[in-house]
N, C-alpha and C positions, 0 to 999 in steps of 0.2 A: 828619578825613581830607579830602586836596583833593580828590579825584577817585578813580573807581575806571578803569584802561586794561583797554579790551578787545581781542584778538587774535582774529579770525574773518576765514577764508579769507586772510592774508595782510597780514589790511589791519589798520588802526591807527584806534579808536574810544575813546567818555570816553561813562562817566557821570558826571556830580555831582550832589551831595546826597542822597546814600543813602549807606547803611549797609552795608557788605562783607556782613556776616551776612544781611540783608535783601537783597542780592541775590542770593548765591548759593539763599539758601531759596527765593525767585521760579522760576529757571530751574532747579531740582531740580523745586518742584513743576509748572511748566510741562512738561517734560518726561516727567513721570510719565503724563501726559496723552494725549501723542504729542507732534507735531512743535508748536514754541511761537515765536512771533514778539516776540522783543527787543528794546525800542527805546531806541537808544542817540545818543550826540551823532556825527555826523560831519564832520568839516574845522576849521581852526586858525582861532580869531581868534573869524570869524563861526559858528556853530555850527551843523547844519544835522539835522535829525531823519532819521534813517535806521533801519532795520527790518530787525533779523538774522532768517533761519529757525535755529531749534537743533531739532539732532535729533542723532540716535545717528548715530556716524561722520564727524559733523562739528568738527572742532578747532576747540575753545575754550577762552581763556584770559581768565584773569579777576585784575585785580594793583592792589591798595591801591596809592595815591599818598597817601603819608605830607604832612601841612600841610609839616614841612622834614624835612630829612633830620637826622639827628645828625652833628654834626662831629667834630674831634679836641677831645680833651680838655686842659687848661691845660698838662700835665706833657708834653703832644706825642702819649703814646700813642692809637690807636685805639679808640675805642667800639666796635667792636666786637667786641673782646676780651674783653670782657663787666664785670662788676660789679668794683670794686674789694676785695680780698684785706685783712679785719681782720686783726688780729693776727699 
């Protein structure tokens, strides 16, 4: 995985080098807790440490960035059409 994008208050954050499973278990178990302070990368290029509050009623969103994307397949059809039909 390259990166995981995070969506809080509006605004547009990156983790990298974690694991989707491991973070979403993270900010479950933070949560469970009470209010949990997230820190995530902030700003393009230079990356700069920034510190989410998550708590209940606050929108968040949490989105695997795939290494690549899958493209079309040699025949032209879309991958994501799903597996190809034996027989």
């Amino acid at each position: 995985m390259k990166r995981i994008d995070i969506y809080y208050g509006g605004e547009h954050y990156s983790i990298g080098g974690r694991r989707f499973e491991d973070l979403r278990e993270e900010i479950e178990a933070g949560m469970t807790a009470g209010p949990y302070w997230l820190e995530v990368n902030d700003g393009e290029g230079q990356m700069r440490a920034a510190h989410l509050l998550l708590m209940p009623g606050v929108p968040l969103a949490i989105v695997p960035v795939p290494d690549e994307y899958p493209g079309p397949s040699s025949d032209g059809a879309s991958s994501e059409a799903g597996p190809p039909r034996v027989g």
